[in-house]
Every structure is written in C-alpha cells, then in structure tokens.
C-alpha positions as CSV (number, residue, x, y, z in Angstrom):
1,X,-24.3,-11.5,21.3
2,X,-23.0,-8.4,22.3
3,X,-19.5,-10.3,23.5
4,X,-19.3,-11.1,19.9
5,X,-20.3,-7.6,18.4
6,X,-18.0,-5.7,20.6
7,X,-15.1,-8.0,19.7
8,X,-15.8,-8.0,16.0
9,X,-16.4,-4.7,16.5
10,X,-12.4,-4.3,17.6
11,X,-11.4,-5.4,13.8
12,X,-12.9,-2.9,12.1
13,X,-9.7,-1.0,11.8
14,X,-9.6,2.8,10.2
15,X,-9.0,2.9,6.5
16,X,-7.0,5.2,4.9
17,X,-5.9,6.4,1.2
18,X,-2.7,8.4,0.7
19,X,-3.1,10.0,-2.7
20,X,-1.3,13.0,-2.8
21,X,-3.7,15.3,-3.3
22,X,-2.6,17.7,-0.4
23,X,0.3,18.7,-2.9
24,X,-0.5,21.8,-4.9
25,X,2.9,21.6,-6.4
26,X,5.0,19.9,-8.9
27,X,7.7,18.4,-6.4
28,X,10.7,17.3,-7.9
29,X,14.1,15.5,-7.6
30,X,14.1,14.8,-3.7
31,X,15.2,11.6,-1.8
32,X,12.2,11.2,0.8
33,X,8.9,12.8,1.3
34,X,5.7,12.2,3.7
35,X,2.4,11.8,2.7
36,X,-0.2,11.5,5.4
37,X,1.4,8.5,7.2
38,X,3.5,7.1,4.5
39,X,7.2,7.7,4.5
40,X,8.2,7.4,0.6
41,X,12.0,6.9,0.2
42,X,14.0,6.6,-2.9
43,X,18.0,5.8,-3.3
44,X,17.8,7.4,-7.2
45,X,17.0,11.0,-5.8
46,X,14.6,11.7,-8.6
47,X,11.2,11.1,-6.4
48,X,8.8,14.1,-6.7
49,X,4.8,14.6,-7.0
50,X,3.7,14.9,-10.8
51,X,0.6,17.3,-10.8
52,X,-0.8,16.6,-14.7
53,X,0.7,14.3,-17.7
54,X,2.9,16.6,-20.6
55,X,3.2,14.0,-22.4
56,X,2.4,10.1,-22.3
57,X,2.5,7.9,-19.1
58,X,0.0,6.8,-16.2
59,X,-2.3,9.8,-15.1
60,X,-5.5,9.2,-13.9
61,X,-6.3,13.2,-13.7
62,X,-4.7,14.1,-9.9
63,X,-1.5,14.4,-8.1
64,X,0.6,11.2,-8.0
65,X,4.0,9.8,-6.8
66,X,6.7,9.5,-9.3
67,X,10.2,7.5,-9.0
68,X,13.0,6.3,-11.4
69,X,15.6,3.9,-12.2
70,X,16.1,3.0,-8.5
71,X,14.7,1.4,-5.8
72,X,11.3,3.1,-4.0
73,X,10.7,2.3,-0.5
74,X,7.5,3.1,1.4
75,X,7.0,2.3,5.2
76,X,4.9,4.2,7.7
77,X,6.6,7.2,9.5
78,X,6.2,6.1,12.8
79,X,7.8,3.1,11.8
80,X,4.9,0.4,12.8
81,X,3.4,-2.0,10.5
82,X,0.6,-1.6,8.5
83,X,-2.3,-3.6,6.2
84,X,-1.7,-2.9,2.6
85,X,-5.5,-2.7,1.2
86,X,-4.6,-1.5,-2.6
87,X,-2.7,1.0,-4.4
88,X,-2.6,2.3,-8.2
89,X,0.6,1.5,-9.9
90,X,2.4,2.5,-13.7
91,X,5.2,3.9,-16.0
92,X,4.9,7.7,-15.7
93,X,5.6,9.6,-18.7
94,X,9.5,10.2,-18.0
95,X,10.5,7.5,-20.6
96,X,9.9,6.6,-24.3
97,X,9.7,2.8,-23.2
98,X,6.2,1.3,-23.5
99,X,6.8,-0.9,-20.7
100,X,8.8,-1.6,-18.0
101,X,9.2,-4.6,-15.9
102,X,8.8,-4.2,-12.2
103,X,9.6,-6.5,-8.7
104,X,7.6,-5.2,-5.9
105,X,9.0,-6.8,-2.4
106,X,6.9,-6.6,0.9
107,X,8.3,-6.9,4.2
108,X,6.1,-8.9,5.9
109,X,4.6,-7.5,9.7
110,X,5.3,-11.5,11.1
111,X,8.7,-11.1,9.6
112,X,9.9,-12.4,6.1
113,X,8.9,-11.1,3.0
114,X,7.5,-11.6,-0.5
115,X,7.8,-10.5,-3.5
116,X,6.4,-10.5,-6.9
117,X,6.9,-9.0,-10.8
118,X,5.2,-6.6,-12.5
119,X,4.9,-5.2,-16.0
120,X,4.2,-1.5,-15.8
121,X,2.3,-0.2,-18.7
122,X,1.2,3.5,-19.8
123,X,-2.5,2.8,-17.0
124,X,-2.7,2.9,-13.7
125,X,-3.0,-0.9,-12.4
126,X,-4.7,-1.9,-9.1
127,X,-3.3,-3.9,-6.9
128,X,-4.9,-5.6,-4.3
129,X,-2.8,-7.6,-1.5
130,X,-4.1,-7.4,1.8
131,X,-0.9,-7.8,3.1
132,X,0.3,-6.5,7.0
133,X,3.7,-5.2,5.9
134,X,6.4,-3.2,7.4
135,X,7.4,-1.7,4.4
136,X,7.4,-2.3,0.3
137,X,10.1,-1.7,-2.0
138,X,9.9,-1.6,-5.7
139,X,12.9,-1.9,-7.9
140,X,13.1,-1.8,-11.7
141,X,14.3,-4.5,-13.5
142,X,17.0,-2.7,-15.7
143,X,17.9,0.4,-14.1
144,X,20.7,1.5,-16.1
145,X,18.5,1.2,-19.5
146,X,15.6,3.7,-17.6
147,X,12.8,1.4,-18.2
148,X,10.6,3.7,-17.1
149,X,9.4,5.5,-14.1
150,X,7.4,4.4,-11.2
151,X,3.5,6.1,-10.9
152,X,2.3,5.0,-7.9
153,X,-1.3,6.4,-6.5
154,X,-4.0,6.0,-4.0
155,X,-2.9,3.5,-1.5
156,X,-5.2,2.4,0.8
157,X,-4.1,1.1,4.5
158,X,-5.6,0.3,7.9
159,X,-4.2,-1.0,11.2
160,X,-2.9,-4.7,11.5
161,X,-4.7,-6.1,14.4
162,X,-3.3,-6.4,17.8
163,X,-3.0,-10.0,19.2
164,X,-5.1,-9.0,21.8
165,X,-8.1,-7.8,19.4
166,X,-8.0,-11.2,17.9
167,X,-8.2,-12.7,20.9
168,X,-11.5,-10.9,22.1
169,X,-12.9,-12.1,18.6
170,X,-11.9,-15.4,19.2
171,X,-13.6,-15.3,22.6
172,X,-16.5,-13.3,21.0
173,X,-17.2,-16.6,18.6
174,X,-16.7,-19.3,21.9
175,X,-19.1,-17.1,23.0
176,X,-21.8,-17.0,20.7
177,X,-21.2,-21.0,19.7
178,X,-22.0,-21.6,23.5
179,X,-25.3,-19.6,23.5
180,X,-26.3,-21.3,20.3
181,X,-25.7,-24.7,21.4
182,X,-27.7,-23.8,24.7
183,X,-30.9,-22.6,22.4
184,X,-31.0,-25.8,20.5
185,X,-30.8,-28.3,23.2
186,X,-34.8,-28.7,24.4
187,X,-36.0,-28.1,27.6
C-alpha cells in the first residue's frame, strides 16, 4: 500500500492559475509580456492587460489579457512543456463585431499538434483541454476585417509528468495487484 500511495502520490502535480491580477495597470500596445510562468507573445503588437470593460466585450470584473487581429502565442518562460487544465476565452470590447471566429492550435508535449475553431462571443467561455502542450497559438480567422479581439483569462496549468513518475505508478499498481491477489488466495 504505501508503494502505491507514494507513487500516486508523485502525480499530484502543482496547479496553477495565471490571471493577471498582479497588474495594477492598464498595459497597452506591447509585443510580449510575462505573467507568473506564462510567456504571452503577439506578432500584431497590440497585446496589453485590460483592467475594467468601457464599453461592451468579455469582462468577468478583473484584469485580463487582451490581443488583436494577429496571432497570440503562449508558452511557458522557461521554455518546458506544460498541462493545459482550462482558461477563460472571448471578444474584448475593441470591436463593434458581435462575434468573431477563432482557431486555437496546441503544440503538443509528445510532438505534433491540434487544433480546433472557436466562435468568440461578448462572455467569457471555459475551456477545458487537458492537454500537455508546449505552447498554444490563437489566430483570428479574418484578421484584416478586425473580427474582434482576443480576452483570454485565468488559465490553469500543472506539470506534465515525468516518464519516470509514471513508471513508479505503474509499479505502485503491480504492486498493490500482487498483495491483493496474495489476500484472496486461502491459506
């Protein structure tokens, strides 16, 4: 038993939510920025932290990410891959548009990658993938028209397990299935 609860106890990874609530002030028109151990990238050059909602647009009532009519990037800092829990995503206030459609591409940790379309609306959407990723990328479908802006909020990571880790919990269960068989078999 304690085989097994130390190795299960070796996946419960650390989880943590970047959402941007260390920022005390509007940021606005930058390329890059960190947030806890996120590295947020954008080629359009209008990424920035929106602090409250002027006018219409995603704003659940804190600090959020905001991009436009380019292509958002967000990988760790230190450059290792990560499990992608959940994160808040939706059109910002920036545009008149009610909608805007949205392809979100993750770059797999085993290598590859996948991708999938959105339809941002004026609410936050969660999304949940449980995905170990090296990075994700969101582009907007018609750039040039500016669809809208990207509002993207509270992501929630942990660790992708080590080889190794699975291995002990592997080992853990071969452990455990041995000591049960043994109980059942009569004396």
């Amino acid at each position: 038993m304690a085989v097994a609860a130390l190795a299960g106890a070796g996946l419960a990874q650390a989880v943590e939510t970047v959402d941007f609530d260390e920022f005390t002030e509007r940021v606005e028109a930058v390329d890059s920025l960190v947030s806890g151990p996120l590295a947020f990238s954008s080629d359009s050059g209008y990424l920035g932290i929106e602090l409250t909602a002027p006018n219409v647009g995603a704003f659940n009532g804190t600090p959020y990410l905001i991009d436009s009519r380019g292509t958002l990037s967000v990988a760790r800092s230190d450059g290792q891959a990560f499990r992608l829990e959940g994160f808040d995503i939706g059109q910002s206030w920036f545009t008149n548009q009610p909608t805007a459609g949205i392809t979100v591409t993750y770059d797999l940790a085993g290598g590859g990658s996948t991708s999938q379309a959105l339809v941002l609306t004026r609410g936050f959407l969660r999304l949940e993938p449980g995905l170990g990723i090296t990075a994700m990328h969101f582009a907007l479908d018609v750039p040039a028209l500016g669809g809208g802006y990207v509002a993207l909020d509270n992501l929630v990571i942990s660790a992708v397990p080590e080889p190794a880790t699975w291995a002990g919990f592997a080992l853990g269960l071969v452990v455990l299935g041995g000591a049960a068989r043994r109980r059942r078999r009569p004396s």
